[in-house]
C-alpha positions in Angstrom: 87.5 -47.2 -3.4 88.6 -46.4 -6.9 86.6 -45.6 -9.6 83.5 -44.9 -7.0 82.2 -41.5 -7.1 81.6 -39.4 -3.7 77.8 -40.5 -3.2 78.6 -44.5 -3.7 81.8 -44.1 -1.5 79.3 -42.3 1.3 77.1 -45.1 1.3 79.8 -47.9 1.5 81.5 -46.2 4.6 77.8 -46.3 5.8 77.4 -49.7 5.3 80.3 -51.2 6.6 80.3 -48.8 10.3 76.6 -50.4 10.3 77.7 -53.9 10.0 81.1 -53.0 12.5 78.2 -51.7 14.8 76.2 -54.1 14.9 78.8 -56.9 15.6 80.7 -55.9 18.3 79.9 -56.9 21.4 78.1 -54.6 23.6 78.0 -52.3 20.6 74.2 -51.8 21.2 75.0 -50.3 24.7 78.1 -48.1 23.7 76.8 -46.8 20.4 75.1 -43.5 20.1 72.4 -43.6 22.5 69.9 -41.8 20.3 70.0 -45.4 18.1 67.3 -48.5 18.9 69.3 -50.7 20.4 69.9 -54.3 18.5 68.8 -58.0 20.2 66.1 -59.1 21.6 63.3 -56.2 22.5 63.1 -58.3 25.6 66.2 -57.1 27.0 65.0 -53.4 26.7 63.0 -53.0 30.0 64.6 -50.4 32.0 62.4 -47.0 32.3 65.7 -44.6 32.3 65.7 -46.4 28.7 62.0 -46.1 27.8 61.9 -42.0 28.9 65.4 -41.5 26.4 63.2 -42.6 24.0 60.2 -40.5 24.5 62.0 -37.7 25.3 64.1 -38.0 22.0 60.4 -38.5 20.4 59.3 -35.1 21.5 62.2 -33.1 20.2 62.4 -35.2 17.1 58.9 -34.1 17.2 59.6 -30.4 17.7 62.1 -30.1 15.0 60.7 -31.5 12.7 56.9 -29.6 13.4 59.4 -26.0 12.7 60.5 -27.6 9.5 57.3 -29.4 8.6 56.3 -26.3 6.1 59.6 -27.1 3.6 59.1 -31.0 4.2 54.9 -31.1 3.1 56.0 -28.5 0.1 58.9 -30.5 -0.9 57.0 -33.8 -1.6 54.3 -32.1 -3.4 56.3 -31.2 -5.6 58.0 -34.7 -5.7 54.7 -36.1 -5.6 53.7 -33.6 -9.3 56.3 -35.0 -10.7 55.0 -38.5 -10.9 51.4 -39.4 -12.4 50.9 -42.2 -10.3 51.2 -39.7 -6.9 50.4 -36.4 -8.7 47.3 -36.7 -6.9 48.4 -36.3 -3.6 51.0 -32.8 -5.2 48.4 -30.2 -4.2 46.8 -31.0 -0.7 50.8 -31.7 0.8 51.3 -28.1 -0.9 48.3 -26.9 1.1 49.3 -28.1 3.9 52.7 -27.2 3.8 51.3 -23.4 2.9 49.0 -23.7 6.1 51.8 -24.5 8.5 53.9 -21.8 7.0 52.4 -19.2 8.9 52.8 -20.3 12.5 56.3 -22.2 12.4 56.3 -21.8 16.4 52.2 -23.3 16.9 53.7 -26.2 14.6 57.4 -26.9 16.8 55.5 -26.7 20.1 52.8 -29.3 18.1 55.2 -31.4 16.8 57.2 -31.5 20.1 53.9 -32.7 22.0 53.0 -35.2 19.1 56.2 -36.9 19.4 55.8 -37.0 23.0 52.5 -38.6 22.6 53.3 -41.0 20.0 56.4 -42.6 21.7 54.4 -43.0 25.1 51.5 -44.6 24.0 54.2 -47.1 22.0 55.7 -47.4 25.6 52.7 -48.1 27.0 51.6 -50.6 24.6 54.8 -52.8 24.9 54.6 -52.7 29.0 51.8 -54.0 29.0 52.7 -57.3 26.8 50.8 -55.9 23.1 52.7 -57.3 20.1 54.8 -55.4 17.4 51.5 -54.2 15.2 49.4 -53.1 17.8 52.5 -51.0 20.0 53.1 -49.2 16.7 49.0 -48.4 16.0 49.2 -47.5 19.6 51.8 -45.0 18.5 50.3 -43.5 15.6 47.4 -42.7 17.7 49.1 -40.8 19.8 50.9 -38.9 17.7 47.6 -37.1 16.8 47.2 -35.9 20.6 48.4 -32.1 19.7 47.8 -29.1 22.6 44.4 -28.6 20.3 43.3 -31.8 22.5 45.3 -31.1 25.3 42.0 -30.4 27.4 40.7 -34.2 26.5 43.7 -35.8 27.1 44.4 -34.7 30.6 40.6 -34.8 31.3 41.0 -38.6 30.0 44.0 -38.9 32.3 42.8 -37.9 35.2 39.6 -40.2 35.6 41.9 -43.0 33.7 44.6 -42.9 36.7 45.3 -40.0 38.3 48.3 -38.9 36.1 49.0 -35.4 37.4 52.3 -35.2 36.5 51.0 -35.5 32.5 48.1 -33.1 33.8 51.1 -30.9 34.6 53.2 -31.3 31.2 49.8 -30.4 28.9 48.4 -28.0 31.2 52.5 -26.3 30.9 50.9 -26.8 27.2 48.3 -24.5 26.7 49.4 -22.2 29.1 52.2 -21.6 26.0 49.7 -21.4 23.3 47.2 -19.2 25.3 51.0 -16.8 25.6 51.5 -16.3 22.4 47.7 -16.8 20.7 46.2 -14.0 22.8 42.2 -15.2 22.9 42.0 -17.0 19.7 43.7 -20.0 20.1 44.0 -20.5 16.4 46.2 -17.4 16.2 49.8 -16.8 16.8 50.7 -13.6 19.0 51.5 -12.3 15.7 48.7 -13.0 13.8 46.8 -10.8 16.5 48.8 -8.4 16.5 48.2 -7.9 12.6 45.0 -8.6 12.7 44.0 -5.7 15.6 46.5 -3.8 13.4 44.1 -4.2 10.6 41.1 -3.6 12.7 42.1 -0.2 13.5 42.8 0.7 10.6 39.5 -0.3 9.3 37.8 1.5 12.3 40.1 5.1 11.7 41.4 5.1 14.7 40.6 3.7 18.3 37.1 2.6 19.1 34.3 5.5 19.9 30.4 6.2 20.0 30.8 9.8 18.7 30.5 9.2 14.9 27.5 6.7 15.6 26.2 9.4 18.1 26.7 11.8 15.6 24.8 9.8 12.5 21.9 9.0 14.9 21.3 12.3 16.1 21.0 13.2 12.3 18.6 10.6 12.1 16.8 11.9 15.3 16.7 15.2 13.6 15.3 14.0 10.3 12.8 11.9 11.7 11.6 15.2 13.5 11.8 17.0 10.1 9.8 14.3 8.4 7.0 14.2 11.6 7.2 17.8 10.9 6.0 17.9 7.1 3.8 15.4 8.2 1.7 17.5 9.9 2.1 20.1 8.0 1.0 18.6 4.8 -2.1 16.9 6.5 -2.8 20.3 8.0 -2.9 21.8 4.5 -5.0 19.7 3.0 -7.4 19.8 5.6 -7.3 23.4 4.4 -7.9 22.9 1.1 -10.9 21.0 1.8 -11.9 23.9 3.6 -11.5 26.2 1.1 -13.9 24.5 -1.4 -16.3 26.1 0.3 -20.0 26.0 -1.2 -21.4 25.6 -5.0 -21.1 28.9 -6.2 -22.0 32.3 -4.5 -24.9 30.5 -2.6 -26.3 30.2 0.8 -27.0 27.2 2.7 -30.4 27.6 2.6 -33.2 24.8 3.4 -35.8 23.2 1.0 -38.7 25.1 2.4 -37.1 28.9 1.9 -36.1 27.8 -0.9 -39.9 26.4 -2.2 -41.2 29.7 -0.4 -39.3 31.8 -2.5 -40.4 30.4 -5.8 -44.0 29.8 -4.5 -43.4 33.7 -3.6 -42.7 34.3 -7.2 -45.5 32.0 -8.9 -48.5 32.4 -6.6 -48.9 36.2 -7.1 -48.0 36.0 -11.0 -50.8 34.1 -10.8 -53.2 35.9 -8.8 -51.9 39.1 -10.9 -52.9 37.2 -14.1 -56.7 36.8 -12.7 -57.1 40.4 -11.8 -56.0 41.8 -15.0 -57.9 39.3 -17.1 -60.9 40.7 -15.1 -60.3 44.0 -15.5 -60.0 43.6 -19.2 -63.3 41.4 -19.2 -65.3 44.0 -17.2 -63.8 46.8 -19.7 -65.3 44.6 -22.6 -68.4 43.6 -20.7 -69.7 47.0 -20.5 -68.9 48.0 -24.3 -71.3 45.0 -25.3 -73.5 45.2 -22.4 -74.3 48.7 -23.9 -75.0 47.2 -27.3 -77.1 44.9 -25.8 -79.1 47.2 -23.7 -79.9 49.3 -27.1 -81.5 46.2 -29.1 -83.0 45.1 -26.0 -84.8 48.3 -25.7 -85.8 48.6 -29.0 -87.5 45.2 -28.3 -84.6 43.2 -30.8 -84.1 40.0 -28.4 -81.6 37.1 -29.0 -84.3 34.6 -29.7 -85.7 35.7 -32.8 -82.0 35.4 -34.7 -82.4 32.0 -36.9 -79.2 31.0 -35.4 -81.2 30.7 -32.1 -83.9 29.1 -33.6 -81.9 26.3 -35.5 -80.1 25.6 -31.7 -83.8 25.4 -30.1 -85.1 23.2 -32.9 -81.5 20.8 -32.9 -81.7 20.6 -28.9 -85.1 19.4 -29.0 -84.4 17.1 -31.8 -81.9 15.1 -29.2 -85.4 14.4 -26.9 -86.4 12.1 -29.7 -86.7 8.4 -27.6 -83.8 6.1 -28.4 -81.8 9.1 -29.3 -79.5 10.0 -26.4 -79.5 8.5 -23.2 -81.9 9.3 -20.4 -79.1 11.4 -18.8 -78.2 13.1 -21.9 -81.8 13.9 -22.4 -81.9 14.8 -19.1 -79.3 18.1 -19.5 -80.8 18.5 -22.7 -83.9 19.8 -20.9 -82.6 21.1 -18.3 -80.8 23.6 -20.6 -84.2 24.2 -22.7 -85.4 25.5 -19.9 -82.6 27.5 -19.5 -82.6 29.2 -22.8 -87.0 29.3 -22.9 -87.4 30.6 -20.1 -91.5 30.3 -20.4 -92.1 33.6 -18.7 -95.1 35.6 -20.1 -96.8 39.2 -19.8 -99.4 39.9 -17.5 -102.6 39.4 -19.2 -105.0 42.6 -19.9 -108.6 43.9 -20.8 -108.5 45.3 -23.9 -112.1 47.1 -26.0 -112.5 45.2 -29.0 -114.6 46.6 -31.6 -116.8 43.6 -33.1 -118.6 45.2 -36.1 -120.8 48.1 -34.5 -120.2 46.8 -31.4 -117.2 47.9 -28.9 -116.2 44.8 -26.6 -114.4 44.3 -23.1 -112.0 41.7 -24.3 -109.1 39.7 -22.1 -106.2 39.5 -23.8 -103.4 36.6 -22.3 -100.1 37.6 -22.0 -97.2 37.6 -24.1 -94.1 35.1 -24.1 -91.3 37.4 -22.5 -87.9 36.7 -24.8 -84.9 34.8 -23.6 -82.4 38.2 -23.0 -78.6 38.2 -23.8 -77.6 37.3 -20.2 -79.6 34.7 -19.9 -77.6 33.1 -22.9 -74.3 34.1 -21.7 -75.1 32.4 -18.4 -75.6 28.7 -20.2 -72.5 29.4 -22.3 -70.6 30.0 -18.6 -71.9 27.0 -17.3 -70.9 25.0 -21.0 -67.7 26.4 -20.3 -67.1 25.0 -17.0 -67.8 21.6 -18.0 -64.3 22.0 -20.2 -62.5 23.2 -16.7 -63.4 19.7 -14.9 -66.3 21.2 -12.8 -69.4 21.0 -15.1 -72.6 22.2 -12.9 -75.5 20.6 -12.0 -77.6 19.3 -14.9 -74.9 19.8 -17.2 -72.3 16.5 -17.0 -73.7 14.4 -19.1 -73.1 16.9 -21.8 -69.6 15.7 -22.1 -68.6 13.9 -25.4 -68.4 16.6 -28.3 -72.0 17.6 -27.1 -71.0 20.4 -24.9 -68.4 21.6 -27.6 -71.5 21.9 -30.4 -73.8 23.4 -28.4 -71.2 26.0 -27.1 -69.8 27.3 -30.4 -73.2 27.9 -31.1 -74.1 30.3 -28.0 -71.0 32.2 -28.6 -71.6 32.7 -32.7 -75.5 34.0 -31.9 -73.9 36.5 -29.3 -71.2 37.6 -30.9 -73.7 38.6 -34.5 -76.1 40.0 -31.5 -73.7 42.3 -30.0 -71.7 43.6 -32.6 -70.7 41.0 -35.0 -67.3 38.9 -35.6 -65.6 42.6 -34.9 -68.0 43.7 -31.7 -67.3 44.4 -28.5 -68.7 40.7 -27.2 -66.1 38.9 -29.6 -63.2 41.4 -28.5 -64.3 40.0 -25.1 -64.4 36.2 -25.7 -60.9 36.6 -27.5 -58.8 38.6 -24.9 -60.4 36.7 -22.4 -59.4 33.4 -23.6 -55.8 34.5 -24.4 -55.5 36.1 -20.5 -57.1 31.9 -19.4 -54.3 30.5 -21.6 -51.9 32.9 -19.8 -52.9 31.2 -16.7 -53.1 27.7 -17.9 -50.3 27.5 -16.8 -50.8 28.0 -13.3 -54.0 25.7 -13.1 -51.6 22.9 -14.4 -50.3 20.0 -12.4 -47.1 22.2 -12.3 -48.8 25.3 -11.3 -50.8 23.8 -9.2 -48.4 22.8 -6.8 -47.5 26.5 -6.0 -50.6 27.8 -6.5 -53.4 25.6 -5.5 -55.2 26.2 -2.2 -56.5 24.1 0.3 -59.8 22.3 -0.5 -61.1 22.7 3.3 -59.0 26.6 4.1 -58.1 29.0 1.1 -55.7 30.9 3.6 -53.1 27.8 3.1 -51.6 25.9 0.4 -52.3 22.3 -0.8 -48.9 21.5 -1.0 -45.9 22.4 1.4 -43.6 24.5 0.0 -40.3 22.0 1.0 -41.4 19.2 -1.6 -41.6 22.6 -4.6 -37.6 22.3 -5.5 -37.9 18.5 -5.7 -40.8 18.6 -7.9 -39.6 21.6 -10.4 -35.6 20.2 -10.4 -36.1 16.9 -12.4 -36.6 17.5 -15.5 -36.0 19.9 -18.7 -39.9 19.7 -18.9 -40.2 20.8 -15.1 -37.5 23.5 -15.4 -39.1 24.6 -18.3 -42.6 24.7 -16.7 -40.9 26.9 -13.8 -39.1 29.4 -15.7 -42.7 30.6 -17.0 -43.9 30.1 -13.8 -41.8 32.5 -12.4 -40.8 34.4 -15.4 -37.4 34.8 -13.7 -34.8 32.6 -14.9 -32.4 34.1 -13.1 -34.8 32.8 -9.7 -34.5 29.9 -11.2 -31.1 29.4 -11.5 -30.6 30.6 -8.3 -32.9 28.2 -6.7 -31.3 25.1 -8.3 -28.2 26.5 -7.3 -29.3 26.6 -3.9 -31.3 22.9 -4.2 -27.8 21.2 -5.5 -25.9 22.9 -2.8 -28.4 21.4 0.1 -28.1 17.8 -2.0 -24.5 17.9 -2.4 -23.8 19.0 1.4 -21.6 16.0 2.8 -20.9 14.6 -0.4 -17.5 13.9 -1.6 -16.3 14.5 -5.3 -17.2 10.7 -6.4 -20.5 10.8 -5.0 -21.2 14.6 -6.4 -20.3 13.4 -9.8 -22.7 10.3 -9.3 -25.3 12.9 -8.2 -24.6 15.2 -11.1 -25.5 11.8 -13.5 -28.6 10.9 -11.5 -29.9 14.7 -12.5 -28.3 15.4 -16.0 -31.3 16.1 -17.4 -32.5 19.2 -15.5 -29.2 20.2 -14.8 -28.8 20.6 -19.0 -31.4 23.0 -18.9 -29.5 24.7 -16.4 -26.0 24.4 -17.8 -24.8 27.6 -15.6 -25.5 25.0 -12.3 -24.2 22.5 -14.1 -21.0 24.3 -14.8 -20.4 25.4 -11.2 -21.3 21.3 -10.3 -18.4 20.7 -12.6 -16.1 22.9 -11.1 -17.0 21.8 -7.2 -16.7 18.4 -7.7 -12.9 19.5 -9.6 -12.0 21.0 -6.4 -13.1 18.5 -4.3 -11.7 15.5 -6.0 -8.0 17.9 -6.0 -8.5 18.4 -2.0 -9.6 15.1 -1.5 -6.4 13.5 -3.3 -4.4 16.1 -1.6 -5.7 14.7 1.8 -5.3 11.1 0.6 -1.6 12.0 -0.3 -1.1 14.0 3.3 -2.5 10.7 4.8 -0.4 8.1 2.9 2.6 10.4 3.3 2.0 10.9 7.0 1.5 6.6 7.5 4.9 6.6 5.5 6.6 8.9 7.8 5.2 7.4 10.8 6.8 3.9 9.5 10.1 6.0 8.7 10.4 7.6 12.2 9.9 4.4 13.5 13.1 2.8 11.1 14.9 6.1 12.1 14.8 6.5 15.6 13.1 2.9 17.2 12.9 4.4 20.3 16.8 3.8 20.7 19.5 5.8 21.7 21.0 7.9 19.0 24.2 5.1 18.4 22.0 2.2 18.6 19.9 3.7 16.2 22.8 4.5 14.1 24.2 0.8 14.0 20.9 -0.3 13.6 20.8 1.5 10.4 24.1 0.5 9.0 23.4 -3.1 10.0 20.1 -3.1 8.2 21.3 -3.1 4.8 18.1 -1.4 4.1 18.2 1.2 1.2 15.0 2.7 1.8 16.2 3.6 5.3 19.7 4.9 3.5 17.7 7.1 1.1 15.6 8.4 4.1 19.0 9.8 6.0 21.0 10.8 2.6 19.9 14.1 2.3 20.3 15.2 5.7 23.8 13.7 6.1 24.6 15.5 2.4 23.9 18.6 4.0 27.2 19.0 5.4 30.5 17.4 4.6 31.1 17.1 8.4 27.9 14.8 8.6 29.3 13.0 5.7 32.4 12.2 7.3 31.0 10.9 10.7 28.7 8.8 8.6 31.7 7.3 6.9 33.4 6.9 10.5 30.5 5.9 11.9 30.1 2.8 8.8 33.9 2.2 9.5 33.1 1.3 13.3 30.7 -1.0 13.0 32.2 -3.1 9.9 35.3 -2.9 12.1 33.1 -4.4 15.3 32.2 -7.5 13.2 34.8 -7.5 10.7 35.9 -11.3 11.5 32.3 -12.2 9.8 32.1 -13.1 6.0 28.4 -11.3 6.3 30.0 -8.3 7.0 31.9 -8.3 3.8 28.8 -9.5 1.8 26.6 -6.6 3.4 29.3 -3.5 2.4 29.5 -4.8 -1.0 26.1 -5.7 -1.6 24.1 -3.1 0.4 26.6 -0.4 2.1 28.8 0.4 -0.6 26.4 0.7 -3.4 24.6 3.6 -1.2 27.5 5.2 -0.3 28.8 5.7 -3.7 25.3 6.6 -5.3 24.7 9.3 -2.3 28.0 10.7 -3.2 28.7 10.7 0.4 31.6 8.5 0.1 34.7 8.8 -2.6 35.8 5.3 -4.3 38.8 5.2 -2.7 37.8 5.3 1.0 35.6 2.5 -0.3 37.9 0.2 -1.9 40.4 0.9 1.7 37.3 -0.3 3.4 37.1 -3.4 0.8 40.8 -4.1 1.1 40.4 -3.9 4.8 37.7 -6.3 5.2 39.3 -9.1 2.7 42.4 -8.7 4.8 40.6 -9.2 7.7 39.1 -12.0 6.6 42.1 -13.7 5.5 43.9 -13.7 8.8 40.6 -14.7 10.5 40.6 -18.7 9.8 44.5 -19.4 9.9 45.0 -21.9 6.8 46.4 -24.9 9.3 42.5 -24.5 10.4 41.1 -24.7 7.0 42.2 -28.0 6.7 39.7 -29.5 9.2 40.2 -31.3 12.6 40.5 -34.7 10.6 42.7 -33.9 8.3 45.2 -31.9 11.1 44.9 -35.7 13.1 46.0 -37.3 10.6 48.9 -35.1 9.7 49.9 -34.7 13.4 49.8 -38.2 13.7 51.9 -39.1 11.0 54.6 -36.4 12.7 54.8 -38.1 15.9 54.8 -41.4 14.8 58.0 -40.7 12.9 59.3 -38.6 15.2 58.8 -42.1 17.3 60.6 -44.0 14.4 63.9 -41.7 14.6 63.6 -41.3 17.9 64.6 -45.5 18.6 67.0 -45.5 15.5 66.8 -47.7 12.7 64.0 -47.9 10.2 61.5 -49.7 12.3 61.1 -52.2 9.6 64.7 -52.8 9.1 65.0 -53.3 12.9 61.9 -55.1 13.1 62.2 -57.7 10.3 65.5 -57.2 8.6 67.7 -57.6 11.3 66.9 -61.0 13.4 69.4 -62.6 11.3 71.8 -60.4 13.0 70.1 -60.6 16.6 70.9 -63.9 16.4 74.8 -63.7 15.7 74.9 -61.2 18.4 73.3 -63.6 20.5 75.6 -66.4 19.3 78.6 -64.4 19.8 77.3 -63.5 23.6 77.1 -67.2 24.2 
């Protein structure tokens, strides 16, 4: 073997102990029994021969699931190195990375795959299949792995009764429930790191008292909140109390309030009568003694020219065609008013005729109109200007009446005195004492001072419908004030008027009220000022309440987050779980209060993450929700919160083992693929060597047998 180096000198020793082997008589039944026998298959039927094989199969198996970790990794990176397989370089990496971490899952997988494989091979060639389909048959069952251990011995039993298989995978899964603890997916290890982990997370061993804690905090502040509730509610109901009235008024009713001004105005008026009589009378008797004197000295009215001229102009109206019958008619009348047609008595009187001395009858004389009689048609001329002409004296109206009484009152006044006499001082003071009291004959006046047509002891009007009439305008205001003379009445009274509108109102409808009266109240801007400041108040205690309100509907909804009727823990997880951050800004403050409450609320957050740590939401809800809070509240320092972060991911790691990543397919296939070759090395030779190589040399055997 000169000049070969140590590999090519290996593989000719190889060669030529194969080719010794495999001619020697008998050599297929002395060799190393671990070997597929050489010959004719046919030959092979005994079952001590068959069970070597599958038992080989299953430690093959076994062995080669411990090592199957270094064998997946090694050919991806054989299978990198090529372009044509780099494809296939990362998932054999994977997988080889997913079976690292349970070496003793994969061995006792591996040992039941081979098992598996080589049986159903067995099977298959008992029971007459060909080559192809025994080897399929075998690649099948190398994907049976104690995941399916439960189907296969269910598909056993009702196949044929096989207990003594039911036995073997039953022994099975009693192994993996040993050392997987309740999650078959886990090795006893993996358990034990990951309950490690979740105590850790959790601060110790599992307890209520934090949660307890947190939701009796939560019981509290819901109590606080219920609390202020009321409270604020209370207080505005308060306020609205305290706005009181409009101004320092009564609540007084519209008919006091009438009665008092009608109180006011109805005696002004009657006050304004009496004096203007008494001032008449006083000037009455000053002419009346004037009068009396020219009377006496037989000086009459009648015979002025002024008088005359009127007589002769009056009876120039009676012309026919002139007026109308009616006017004609008052004409008269008032001719015989002003002539009166009286005469003297007639007497006997001795007339001397020449010598002789006669009896003689003389008629009697025209007796003069007298002063009074005037000043009666002038009164009754002057009535027709009040409304209430007397009889025979309407159809004077039309500029008639006006002549006819200038004309009267300029022959009296040159009769009794002149322009300067007692009789003009008369006419003047008492026509400024009837414009005084104009007033009070007015529509306006009227209504307070105006009796009953049918009973003088009562008033026409009722005194409830006087504020109404008087507060509506600046005219009526105006009107009132000199009714009264008392604008501080006044002001009082529409004082007392807007409080008895206004009662029940609130501050939008006051100011709606104050625009339907703007224009009296402007000519009462001291009501109008204290209407300003009452609907102020109002619309302040008003908002007030609608803030108490709002606040307490808030606090209901927030008592009913806090405490839902649970038990202080559940309500406690039910916060943490909620993710809510309105709820976590409700309890902040009163778990800031103390750094005990913010450390229960930390251990309290800590058991339930811990609880349902296994759970990708869990992680999403403390980074996205939880964590956020915590930090911001200052209840919790960074570092607690990235352990908690850590924690979680770590959790979540060992959670899904990465052999179960790959997905029940794919760990099928790769169990599959195991057994079969555990099946392969367990009968020896390549099975394609053995299987198509090799018939040449069956045959020689068989020659040399013969």
């Amino acid at each position: 073997m000169a000049g070969l180096n140590e590999n090519e000198e290996f593989e000719l020793l190889s060669l030529e102990r194969e080719k010794s082997f495999s001619s020697t008589p008998g050599g297929a039944a002395t060799g190393n029994p671990g070997l597929l026998r050489q010959g004719d298959r046919q030959r092979r039927t005994t079952l001590g021969e068959d069970l070597q094989d599958i038992g080989l199969s299953g430690g093959l198996g076994a062995v080669a699931g411990y090592v199957a970790p270094e064998i997946l990794t090694a050919a991806g990176l054989a299978a990198g190195a090529f372009p044509v397989t780099a494809g296939a370089s990362k998932p054999l990496m994977s997988m080889g990375s997913a079976l690292r971490g349970s070496r003793g899952m994969s061995a006792l997988s591996g040992g039941v795959s081979g098992l598996a494989s080589e049986t159903a091979g067995k099977a298959s060639e008992e029971l007459g299949y060909g080559t192809t389909t025994s080897e399929v048959a075998r690649i099948v069952g190398g994907g049976i792995t104690p995941e399916f251990a439960g189907l296969a011995v269910l598909a056993a039993q009702k196949a044929a009764g096989m207990t003594g298989l039911t036995s073997l995978f039953m022994g099975a899964r009693d192994i993996i429930r040993k050392y997987t603890g309740k999650d078959v997916n886990l090795t006893e290890a993996q358990t034990k790191y990951l309950t490690e982990q979740v105590d850790a997370l959790r601060g110790g061993g599992k307890t209520n008292d934090p949660l307890e804690a947190v939701g009796n905090v939560m019981g509290a502040e819901a109590r606080r909140l219920t609390g202020a509730a009321d409270q604020g509610v209370a207080s505005a109901k308060n306020m609205q109390a305290n706005v009181g009235r409009l101004g320092p008024v009564a609540d007084r009713e519209l008919a006091d309030i009438g009665g008092d001004l009608r109180g006011v105005i109805a005696p002004r008026f009657e006050a304004g009568k009496v004096a203007r009589s008494a001032e008449y009378t006083k000037n009455e008797v000053a002419r009346d003694a004037i009068v009396k004197s020219r009377e006496g000295a037989k000086s009459f009215v009648d015979q002025l020219p002024e008088y005359k001229r009127m007589i002769a102009g009056l009876e120039s109206e009676l012309k026919p065609g002139k007026r109308s019958d009616e006017v004609q008619k008052s004409i008269k009348h008032i001719l015989r008013q002003l002539e009166s047609g009286a005469t003297t008595p007639s007497e006997q009187r001795l007339v001397q005729t020449g010598r002789n001395l006669d009896l003689v009858t003389q008629p009697g004389q025209k007796i003069p109109i007298s002063f009074k009689a005037l000043d009666d048609v002038r009164r009754s001329i002057g009535q027709i200007f009040e409304g209430k002409p007397p009889e025979g004296y309407a159809a004077l109206k039309g500029g008639l009446d006006k002549d006819l009484y200038g004309q009267i009152t300029a022959i009296q006044k040159k009769f009794a005195g002149g322009d300067d006499g007692p009789h003009a001082k008369l006419l003047q003071d008492y026509a400024n004492s009837s414009e005084a009291l104009a007033m009070f004959r007015s529509k306006t006046g009227k209504r307070a001072t105006a009796l009953d047509l049918y009973n003088e002891a009562e008033f026409a009007t009722d005194a409830s419908t006087l504020p109404k009439s008087y507060f509506k305008s600046r005219a009526s205001i105006a009107a009132l004030k000199e009714l009264t003379g008392n604008n501080t009445l006044v002001n009082k009274s529409a004082m007392e008027y807007a409080n008895k509108e206004i009662q029940g109102k609130n501050g939008p409808q006051v100011r709606d009220w104050m625009t339907k009266n703007s224009e009296w109240l402007e000519a009462t801007p001291i009501v109008r000022g204290l209407l300003n400041k009452y609907a102020g108040k109002l619309e302040v205690a008003e908002v007030g309440m609608r803030n108490a309100q709002d606040f307490a509907t808030k606090v209901a909804k927030d008592v009913s987050l806090l405490t839902r009727q649970a038990l202080p823990a559940k309500r406690a997880v039910e916060l943490i779980e909620s993710g809510k951050t309105n709820l976590w800004a409700m309890i902040a403050p009163a778990i800031k209060q103390s750094p005990q409450a913010s450390k229960q609320m930390m251990l309290a957050v800590r058991q339930v993450l811990a609880d349902q740590a296994t759970s990708k939401e869990t992680t999403d809800l403390f980074s996205r929700s939880i964590r956020g809070f915590l930090e911001q509240s200052n209840i919790a320092q960074r570092g607690e919160l990235d352990f908690i972060a850590e924690q979680l991911a770590k959790i979540q790691t060992m959670n899904i083992p990465e052999s179960q990543k790959l997905g029940p397919m794919k760990r099928i296939l790769l169990q599959a693929t195991g057994g079969w070759t555990a099946s392969l090395a367990a009968r020896g030779n390549n099975f394609v060597s053995r299987e198509y190589l090799v018939p040449q040399e069956s045959q020689n055997y068989q020659s040399q047998q013969q």
